[in-house]
C-alpha positions in Angstrom: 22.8 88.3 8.7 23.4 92.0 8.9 19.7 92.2 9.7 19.3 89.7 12.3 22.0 91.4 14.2 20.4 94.5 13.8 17.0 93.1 15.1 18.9 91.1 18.0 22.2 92.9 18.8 22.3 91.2 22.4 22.6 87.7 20.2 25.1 85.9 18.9 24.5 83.6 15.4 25.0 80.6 17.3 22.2 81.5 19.8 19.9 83.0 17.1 20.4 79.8 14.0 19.9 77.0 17.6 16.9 78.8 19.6 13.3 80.3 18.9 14.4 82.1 16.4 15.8 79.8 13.9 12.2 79.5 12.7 11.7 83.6 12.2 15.0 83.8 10.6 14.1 81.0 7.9 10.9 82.0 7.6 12.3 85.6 6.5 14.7 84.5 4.3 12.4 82.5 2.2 9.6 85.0 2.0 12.5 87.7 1.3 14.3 85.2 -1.5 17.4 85.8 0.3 18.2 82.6 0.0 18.1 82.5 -3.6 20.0 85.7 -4.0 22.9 84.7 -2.1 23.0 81.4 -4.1 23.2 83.2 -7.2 25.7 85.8 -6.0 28.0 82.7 -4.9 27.8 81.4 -8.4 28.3 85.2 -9.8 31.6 85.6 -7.7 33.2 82.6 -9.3 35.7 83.5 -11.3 36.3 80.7 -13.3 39.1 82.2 -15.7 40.8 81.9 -12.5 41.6 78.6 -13.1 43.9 79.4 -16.1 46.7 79.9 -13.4 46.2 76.3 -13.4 47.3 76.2 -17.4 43.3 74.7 -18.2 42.9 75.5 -21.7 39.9 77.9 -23.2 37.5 74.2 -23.8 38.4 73.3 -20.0 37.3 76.5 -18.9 34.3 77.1 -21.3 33.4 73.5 -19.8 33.6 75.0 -16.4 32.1 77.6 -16.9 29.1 75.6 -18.4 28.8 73.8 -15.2 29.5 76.6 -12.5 26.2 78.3 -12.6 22.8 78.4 -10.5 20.9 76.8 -13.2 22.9 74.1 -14.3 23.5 73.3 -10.1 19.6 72.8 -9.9 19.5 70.5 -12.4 21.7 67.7 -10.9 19.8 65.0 -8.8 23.0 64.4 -6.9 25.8 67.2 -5.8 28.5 64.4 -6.1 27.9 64.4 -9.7 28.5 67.7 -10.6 31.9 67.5 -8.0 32.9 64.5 -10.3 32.4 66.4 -13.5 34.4 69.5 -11.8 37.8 67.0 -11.1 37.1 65.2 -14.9 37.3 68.8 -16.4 40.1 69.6 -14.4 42.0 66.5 -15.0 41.8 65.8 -11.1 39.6 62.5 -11.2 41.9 60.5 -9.5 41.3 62.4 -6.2 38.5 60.7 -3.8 36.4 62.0 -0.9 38.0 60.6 2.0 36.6 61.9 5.4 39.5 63.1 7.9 37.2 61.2 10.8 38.1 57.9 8.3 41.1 58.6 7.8 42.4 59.1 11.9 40.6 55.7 12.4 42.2 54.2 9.8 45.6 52.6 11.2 46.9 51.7 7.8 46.0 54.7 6.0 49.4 55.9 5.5 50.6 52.5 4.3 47.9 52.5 1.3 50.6 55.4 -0.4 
């Protein structure tokens, strides 16, 4: 981003990621493999021993571990999957993805706990 705003300082994101130059931006990032760097640096800043403030034991975290990295996220046909094997590790299963849009149009919502 830093270089975009260098390039365009009279810009702001929004105007430069919804106009002609969404197209220059992408097509620099891929050639660049900017893309792929910052999705390995996300990976590399998580700090999944973190997670023993949460009293997860050495397997849960090794387990973790296992499953947070670049690699292992490019192997899975679906993201749900890996987000499901994230809450089984962490003994969090139960938990669901309920959309907040679903939830407001939902009248009864509350009643179901």
């Amino acid at each position: 981003m830093k270089i975009f705003e260098e390039r365009y300082p009279d810009k702001d994101l929004y105007e430069l990621f919804t106009t002609e130059y969404h197209n220059e931006i992408k097509k620099y990032i891929e050639e660049n493999g900017l893309q792929e760097k910052a999705f390995n640096d996300l990976f590399d800043e998580c700090n999944v021993t973190a997670f023993k403030l949460f009293n997860l034991t050495d397997k849960q975290i090794d387990k973790l571990t296992s499953i947070l990295n670049p690699n292992y996220f490019r192997q899975q046909d679906n993201i749900f999957n890996l987000v499901d094997e994230f809450k089984e590790i962490v003994g969090i299963d139960e938990m669901s993805w309920i959309r907040y849009e679903r939830v407001e149009e939902d009248e009864d919502y509350e009643e179901r706990f």
